[in-house]
Backbone as numpy.savetxt, mean C-alpha at the origin, in Angstrom:
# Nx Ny Nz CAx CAy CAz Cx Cy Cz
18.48 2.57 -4.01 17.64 3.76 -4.01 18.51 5.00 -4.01
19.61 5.00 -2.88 20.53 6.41 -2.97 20.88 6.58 -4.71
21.84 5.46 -5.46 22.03 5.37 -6.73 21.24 6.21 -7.57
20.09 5.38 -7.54 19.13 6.19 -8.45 19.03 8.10 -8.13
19.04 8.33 -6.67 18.83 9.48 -6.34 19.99 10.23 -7.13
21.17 9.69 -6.45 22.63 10.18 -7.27 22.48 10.28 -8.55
22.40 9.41 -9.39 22.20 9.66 -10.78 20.94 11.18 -11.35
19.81 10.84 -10.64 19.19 11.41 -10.99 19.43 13.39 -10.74
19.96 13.59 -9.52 20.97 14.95 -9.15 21.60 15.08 -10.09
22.24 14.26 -10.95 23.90 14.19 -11.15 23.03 14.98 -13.05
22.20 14.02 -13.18 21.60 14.72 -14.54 21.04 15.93 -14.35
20.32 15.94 -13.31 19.66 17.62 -13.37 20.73 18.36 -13.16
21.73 18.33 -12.64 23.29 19.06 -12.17 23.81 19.07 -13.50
23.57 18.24 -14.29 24.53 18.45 -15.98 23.48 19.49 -16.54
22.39 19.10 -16.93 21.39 19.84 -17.96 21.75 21.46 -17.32
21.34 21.33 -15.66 21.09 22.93 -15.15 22.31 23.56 -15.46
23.67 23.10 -15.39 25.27 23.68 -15.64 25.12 23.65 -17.36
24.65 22.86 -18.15 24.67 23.38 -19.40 23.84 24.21 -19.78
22.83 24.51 -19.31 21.79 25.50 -19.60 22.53 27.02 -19.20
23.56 27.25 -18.39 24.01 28.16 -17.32 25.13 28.35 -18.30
25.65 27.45 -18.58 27.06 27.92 -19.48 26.47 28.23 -20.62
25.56 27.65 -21.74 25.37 28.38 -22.75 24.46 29.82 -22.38
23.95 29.92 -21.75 23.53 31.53 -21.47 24.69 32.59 -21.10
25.79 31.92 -20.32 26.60 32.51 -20.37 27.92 33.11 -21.17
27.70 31.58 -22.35 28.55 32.00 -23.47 27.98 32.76 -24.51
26.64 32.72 -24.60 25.86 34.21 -25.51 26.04 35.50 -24.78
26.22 35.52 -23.45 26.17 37.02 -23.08 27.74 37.83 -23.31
28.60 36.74 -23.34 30.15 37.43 -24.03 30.35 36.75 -24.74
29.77 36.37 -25.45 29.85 36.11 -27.41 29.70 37.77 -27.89
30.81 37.53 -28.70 30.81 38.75 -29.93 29.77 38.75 -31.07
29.09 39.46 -30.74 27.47 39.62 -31.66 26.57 41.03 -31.34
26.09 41.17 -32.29 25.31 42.08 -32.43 24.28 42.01 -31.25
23.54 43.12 -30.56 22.81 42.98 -29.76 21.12 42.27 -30.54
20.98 42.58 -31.62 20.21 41.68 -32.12 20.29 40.27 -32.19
21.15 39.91 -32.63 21.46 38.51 -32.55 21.72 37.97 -30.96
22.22 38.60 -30.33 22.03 38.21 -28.81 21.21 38.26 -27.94
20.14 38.94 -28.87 18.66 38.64 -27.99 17.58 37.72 -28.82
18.35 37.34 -30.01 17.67 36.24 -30.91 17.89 34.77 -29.98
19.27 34.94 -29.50 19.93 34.11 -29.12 19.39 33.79 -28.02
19.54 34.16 -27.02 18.95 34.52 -25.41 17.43 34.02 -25.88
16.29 34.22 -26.38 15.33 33.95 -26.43 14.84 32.45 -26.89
15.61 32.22 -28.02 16.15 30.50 -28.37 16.50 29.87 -27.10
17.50 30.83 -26.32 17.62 29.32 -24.93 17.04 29.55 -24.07
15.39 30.96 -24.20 14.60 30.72 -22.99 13.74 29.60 -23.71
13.76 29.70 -25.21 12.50 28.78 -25.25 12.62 27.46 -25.19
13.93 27.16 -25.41 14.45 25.46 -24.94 14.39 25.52 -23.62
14.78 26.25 -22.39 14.68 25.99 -21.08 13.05 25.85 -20.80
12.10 26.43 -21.48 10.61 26.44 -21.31 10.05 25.09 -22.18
10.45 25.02 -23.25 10.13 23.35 -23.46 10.73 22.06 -22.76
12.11 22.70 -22.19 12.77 21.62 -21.21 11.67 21.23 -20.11
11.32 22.43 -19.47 10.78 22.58 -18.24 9.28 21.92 -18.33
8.86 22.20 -19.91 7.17 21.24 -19.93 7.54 20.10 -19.93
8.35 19.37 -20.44 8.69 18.18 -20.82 8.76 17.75 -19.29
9.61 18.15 -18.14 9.80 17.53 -17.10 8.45 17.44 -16.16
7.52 18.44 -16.61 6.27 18.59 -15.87 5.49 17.47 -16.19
5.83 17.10 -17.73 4.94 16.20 -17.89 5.05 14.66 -17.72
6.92 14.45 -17.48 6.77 13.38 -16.95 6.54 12.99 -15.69
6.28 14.34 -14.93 6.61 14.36 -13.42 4.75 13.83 -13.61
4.15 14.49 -14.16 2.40 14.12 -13.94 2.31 12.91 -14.32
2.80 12.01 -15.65 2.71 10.62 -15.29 3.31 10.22 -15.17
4.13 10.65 -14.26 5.24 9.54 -13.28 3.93 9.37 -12.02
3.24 10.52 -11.71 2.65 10.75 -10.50 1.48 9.71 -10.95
0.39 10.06 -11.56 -0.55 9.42 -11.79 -0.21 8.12 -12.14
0.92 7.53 -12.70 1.29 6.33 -12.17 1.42 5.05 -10.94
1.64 6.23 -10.30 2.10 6.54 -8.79 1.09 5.92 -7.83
-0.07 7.18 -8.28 -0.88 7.46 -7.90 -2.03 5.88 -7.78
-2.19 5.47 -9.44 -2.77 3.86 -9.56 -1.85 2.94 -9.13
-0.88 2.67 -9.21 -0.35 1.97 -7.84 -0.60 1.74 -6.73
-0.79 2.92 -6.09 -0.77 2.57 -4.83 -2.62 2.06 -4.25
-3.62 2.95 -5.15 -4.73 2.31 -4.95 -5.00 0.75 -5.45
-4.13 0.35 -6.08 -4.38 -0.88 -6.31 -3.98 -2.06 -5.61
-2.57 -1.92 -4.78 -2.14 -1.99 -3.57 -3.17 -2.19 -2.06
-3.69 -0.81 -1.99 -4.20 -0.90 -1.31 -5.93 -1.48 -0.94
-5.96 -1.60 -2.63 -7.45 -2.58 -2.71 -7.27 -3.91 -2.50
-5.67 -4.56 -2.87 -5.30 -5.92 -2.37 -4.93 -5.78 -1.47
-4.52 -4.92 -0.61 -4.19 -5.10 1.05 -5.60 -5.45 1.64
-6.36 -4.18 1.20 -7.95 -4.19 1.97 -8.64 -5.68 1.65
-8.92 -6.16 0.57 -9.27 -7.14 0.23 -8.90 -8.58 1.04
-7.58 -8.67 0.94 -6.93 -9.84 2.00 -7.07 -9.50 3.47
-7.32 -8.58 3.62 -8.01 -8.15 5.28 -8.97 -8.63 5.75
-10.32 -8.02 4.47 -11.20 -9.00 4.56 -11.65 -10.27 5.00
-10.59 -10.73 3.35 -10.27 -12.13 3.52 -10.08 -13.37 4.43
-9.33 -12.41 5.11 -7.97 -13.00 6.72 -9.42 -12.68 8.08
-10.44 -11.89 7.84 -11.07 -11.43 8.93 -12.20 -12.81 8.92
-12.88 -12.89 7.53 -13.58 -13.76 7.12 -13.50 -14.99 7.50
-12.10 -15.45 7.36 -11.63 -16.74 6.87 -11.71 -16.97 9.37
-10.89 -15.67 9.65 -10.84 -16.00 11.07 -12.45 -15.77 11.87
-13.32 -14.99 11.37 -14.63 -15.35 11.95 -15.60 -16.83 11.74
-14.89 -17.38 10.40 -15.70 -18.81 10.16 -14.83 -19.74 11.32
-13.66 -19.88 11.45 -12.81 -20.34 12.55 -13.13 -20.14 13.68
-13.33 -19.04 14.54 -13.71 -18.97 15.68 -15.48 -19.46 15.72
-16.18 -19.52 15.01 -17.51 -19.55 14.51 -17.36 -21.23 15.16
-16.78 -21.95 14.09 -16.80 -23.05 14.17 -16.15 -23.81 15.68
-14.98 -23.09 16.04 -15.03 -23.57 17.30 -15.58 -23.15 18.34
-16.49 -21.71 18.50 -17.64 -22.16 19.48 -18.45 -23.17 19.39
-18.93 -23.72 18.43 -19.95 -24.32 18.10 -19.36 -26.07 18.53
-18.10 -25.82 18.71 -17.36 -27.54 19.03 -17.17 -27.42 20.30
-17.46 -26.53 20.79 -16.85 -26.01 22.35 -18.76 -26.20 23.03
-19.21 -25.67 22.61 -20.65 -25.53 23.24 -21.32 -26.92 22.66
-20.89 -28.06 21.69 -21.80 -29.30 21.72 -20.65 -30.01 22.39
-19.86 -29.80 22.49 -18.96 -30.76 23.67 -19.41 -30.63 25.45
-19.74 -29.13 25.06 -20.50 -29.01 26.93 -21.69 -29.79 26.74
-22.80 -29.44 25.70 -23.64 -30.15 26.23 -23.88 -31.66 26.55
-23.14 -32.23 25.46 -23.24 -33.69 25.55 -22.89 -33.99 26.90
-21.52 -33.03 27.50 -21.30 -33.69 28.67 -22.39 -33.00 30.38
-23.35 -32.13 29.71 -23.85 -31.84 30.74 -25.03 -32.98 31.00
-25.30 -33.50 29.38 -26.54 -34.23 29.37 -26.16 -35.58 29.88
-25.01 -36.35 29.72 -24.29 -36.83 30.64 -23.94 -36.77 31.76
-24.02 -36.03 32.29 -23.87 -35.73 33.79 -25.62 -35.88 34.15
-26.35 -35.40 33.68 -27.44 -35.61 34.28 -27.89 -36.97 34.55
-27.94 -37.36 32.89 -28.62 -38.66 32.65 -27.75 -39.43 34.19
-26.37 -39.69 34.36 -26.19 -40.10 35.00 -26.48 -39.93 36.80
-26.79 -38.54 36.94 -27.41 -38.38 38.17 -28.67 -39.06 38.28
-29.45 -39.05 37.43 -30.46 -39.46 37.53 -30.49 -40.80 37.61
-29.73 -41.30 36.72 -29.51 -43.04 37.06 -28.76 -43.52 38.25
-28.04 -42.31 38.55 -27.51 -43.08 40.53 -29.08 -42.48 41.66
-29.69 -41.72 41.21 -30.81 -41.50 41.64 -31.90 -42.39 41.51
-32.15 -42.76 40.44 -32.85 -44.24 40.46 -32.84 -45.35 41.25
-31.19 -45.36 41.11 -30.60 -47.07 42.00 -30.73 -46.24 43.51
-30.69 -45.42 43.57 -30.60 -45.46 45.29 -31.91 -45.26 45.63
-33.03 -44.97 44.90 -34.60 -44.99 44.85 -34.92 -46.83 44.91
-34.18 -47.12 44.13 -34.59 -48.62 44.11 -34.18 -49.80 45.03
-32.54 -48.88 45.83 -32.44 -49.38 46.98 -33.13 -49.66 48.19
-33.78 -48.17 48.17 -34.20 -47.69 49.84 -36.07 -48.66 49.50
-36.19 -48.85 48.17 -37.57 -49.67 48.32 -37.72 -50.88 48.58
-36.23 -51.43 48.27 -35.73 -52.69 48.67 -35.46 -53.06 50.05
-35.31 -52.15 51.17 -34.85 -52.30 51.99 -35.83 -52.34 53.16
């Protein structure tokens, strides 16, 4: 990433120093003041087409940018979902193994109270 940054300085640092030296070599160039404002105006209008040109890759560099990252973030959001979904059917399902495991064993516990309740009913009639 620095690289790229470096490079990318290193070009705007060439173009901006050549833009700077040829303005500077028209202003003590030997020429007519006509021709040196022919001149001068030629390298405002290349510095002004330079300058659209960079605007415009800067806008779709951006709007590039820009769909990227919503698309990103519709597959982040999406697998969130997903991951929320996938963990509410999971917990879903193990209440539901958790609460027929109690009951069986509550209904078990009864049935069996009731059947030591029986035998000791059937004792004391015996006796």
């Amino acid at each position: 990433m620095s690289d790229n940054i470096n490079s990318k300085d290193f070009i705007i640092g060439t173009l901006i120093g050549g833009k700077v030296g040829a303005t500077l070599a028209l202003l003590y160039a030997h020429k007519s003041g006509k021709e040196l404002r022919e001149d001068i105006n030629q390298g405002a209008k290349q510095a002004k087409d330079l300058a659209t040109d960079w605007k415009n890759i800067a806008q779709e560099k951006g709007s590039d940018w820009k769909e990227l990252a919503y698309d990103k973030g519709s597959e982040i959001k999406q697998k969130a979902v997903d991951s929320t979904n996938e963990l509410t059917k999971n917990v879903a399902k193990k209440t539901k193994d958790i609460t027929d495991s109690i009951e069986s064993k509550v209904t078990d516990t009864i049935n069996r109270n009731q059947a030591d309740t029986n035998a000791e009913d059937s004792l004391e009639e015996n006796e």
